[in-house]
C-alpha positions as CSV (number, residue, x, y, z in Angstrom):
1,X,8.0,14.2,-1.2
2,X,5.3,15.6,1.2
3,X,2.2,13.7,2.9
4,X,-0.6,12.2,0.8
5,X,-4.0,14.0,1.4
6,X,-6.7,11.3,3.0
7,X,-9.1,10.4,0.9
8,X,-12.0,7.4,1.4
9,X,-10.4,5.2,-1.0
10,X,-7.2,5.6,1.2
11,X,-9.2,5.3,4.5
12,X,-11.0,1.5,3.0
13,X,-7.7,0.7,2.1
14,X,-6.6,1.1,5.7
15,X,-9.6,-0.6,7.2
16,X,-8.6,-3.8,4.8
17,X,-5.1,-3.9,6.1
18,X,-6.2,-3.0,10.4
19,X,-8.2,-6.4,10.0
20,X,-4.8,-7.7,9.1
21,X,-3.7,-7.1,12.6
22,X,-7.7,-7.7,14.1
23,X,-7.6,-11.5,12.8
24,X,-4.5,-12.4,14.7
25,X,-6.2,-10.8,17.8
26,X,-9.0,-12.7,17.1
27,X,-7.7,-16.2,16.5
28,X,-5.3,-16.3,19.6
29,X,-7.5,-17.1,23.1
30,X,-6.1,-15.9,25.8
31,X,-2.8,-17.8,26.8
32,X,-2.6,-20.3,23.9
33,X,-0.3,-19.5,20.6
34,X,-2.5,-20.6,18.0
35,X,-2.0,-20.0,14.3
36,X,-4.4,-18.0,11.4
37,X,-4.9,-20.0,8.4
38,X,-4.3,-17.6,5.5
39,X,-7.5,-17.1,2.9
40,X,-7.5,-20.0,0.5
41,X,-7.8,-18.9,-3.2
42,X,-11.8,-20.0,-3.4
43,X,-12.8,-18.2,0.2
44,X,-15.2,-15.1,-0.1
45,X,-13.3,-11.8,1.0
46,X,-15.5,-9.1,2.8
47,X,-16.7,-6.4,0.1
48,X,-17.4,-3.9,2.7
49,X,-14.3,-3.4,5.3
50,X,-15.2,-3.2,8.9
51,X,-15.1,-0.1,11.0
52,X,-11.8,1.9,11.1
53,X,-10.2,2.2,14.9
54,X,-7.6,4.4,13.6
55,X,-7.0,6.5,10.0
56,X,-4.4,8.7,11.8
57,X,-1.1,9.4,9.4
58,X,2.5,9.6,10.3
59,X,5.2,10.5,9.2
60,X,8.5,8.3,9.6
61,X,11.4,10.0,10.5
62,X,13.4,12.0,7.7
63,X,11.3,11.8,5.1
64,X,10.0,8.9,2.7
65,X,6.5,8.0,2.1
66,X,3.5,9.1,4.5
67,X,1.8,5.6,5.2
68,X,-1.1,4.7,7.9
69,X,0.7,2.0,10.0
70,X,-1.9,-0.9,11.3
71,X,-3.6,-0.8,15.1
72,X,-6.2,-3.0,15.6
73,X,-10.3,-4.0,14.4
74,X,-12.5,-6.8,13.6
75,X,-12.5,-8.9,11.1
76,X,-12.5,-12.6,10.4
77,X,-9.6,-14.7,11.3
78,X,-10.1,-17.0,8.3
79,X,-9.8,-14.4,6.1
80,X,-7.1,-12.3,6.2
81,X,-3.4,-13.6,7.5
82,X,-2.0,-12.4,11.0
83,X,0.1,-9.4,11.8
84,X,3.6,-9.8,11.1
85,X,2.7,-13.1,9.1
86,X,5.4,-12.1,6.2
87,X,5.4,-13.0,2.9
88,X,3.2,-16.1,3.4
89,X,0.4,-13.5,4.2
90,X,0.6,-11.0,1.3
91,X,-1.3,-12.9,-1.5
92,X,-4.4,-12.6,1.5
93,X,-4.3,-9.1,1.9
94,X,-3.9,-8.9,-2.2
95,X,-6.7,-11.1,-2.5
96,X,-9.0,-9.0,-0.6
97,X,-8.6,-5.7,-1.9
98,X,-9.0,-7.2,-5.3
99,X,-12.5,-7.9,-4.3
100,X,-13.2,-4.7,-2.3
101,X,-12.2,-2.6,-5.5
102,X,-13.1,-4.7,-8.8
103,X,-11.1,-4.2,-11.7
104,X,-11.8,-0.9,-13.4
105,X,-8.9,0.2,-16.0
106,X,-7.8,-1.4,-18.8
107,X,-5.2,-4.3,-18.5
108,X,-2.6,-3.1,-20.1
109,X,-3.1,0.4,-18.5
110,X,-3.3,-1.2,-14.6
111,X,-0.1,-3.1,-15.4
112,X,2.2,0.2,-16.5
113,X,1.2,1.9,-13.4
114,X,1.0,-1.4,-11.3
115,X,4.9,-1.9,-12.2
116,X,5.8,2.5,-12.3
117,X,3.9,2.7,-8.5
118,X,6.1,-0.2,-7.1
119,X,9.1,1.7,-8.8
120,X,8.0,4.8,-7.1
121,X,7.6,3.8,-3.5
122,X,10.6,2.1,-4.0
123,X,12.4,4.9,-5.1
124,X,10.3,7.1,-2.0
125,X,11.1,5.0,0.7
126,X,14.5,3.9,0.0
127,X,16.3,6.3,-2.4
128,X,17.4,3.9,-4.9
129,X,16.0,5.1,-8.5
130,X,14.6,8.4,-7.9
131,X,17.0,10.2,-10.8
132,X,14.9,7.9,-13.1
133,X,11.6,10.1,-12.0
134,X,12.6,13.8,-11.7
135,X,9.6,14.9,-12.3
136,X,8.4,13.7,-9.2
137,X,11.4,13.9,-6.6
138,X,13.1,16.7,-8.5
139,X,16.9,17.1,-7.7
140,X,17.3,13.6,-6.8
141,X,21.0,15.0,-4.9
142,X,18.4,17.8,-2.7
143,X,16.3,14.8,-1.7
144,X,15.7,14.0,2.0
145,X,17.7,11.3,2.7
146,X,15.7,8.0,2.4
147,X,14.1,6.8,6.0
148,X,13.9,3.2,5.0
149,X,16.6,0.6,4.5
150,X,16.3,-1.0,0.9
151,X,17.6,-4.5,2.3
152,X,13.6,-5.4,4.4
153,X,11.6,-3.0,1.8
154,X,8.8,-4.7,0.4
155,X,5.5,-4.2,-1.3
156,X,2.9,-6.5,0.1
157,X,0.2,-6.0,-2.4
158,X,-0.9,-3.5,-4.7
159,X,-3.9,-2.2,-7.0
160,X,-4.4,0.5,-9.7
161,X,-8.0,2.0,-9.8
162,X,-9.5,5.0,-11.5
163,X,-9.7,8.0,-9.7
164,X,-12.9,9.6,-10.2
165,X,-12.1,10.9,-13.8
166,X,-11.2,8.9,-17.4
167,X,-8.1,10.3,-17.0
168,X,-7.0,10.1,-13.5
169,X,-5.7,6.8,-11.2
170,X,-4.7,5.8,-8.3
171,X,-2.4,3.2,-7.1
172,X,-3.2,1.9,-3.7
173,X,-0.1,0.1,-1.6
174,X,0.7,-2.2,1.0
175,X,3.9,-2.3,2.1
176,X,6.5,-3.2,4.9
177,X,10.0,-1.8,5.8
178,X,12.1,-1.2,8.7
179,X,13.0,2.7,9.5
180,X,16.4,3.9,9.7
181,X,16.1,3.1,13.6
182,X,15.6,-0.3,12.8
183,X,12.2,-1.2,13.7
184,X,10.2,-3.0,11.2
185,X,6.4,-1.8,10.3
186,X,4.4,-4.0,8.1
187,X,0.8,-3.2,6.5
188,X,1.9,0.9,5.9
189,X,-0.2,2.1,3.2
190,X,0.9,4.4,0.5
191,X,-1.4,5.9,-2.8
192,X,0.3,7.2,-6.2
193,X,-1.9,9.2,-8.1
194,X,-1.5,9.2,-11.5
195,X,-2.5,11.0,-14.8
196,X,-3.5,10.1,-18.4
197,X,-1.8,11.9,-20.7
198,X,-0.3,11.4,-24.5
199,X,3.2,11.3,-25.3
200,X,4.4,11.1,-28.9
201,X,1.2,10.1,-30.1
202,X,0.3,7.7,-27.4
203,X,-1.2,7.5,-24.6
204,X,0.3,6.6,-20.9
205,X,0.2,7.3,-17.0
206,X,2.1,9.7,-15.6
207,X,3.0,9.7,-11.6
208,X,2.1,13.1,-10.0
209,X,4.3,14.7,-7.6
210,X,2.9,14.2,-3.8
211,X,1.7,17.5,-2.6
């Protein structure tokens, strides 16, 4: 699998999870240990993200998928959960890039690649299930050996959008994992693009390799 081209959607999608790391910052004072309160179900999320500080890729070591790892930026410490919060802090950071992207795609059709794109990353990051997709890895026994342990892989939240065209979507994820070196990253971002396309009469979304 090679590296995902930038796109704006992708670089929004970063700014929503750099706040992430901003409201810890900013709801800690200097040499106290004070806690963020995660965004209750009836707060407003921002619709427009704040400024990016960083949209630089990279690549983790021996392959998997190309994510943007978190730095720093502003945001509002009641609405979005700490850095490093865990689970406890992944309905947040779903919450609010439901509102920064409405809905736009069928039910039905957001669910399919909702439930293929966590399959895929899966399968990117880790290895495990990448024979079930060969049109996307290929040889699954010539594939670069996965650079993420299976056992602390986790997708923190997750959207399907269109993409510009009837027929195209994307799949926009957050996710956390710890690298074959054994440091832990969470709030790495990932998209899936994928195509509309019939098969045996009906109509599905098909993942599209990473070029």
């Amino acid at each position: 699998m090679t590296a995902t081209p930038r796109s704006p959607r992708l670089l929004l999608i970063t700014t929503v999870v750099l706040a992430v790391a901003g409201g810890a910052l900013l709801a800690v004072p200097h040499g106290q240990g004070a806690k963020v309160s995660v965004m209750p179900p009836s707060a407003t999320a921002p619709t427009t993200p704040p400024p990016l500080t960083s949209t630089t890729p990279r690549e983790p070591a021996g392959g998997g998928p190309r994510s943007t790892p978190t730095t720093s930026a502003s945001a509002p410490a009641s609405a979005l959960p700490p850095h490093g919060e865990g689970e406890a802090g992944d309905p947040a950071i779903q919450q609010v890039l439901e509102k920064s992207w409405p809905a736009d795609l069928p039910a039905e059709d957001e669910r399919q690649m909702l439930t293929d794109g966590r399959a895929l990353l899966r399968a990117d990051a880790t290895g495990i299930g990448r024979s079930k997709w060969p049109r996307v890895f290929g040889d699954s026994h010539q594939a670069v050996a996965p650079a993420f342990a299976s056992a602390r892989f986790r997708v923190q939240a997750a959207i399907a959008r269109r993409d510009g065209s009837p027929t195209k979507a994307v799949v926009h994820l957050v996710w956390a994992g710890t690298d074959r070196g054994g440091t832990y990253t969470d709030g790495r971002i990932t998209d899936l693009h994928f195509t509309r396309t019939i098969e045996k009469g009906k109509a599905t979304w098909t993942p599209q390799p990473r070029i």
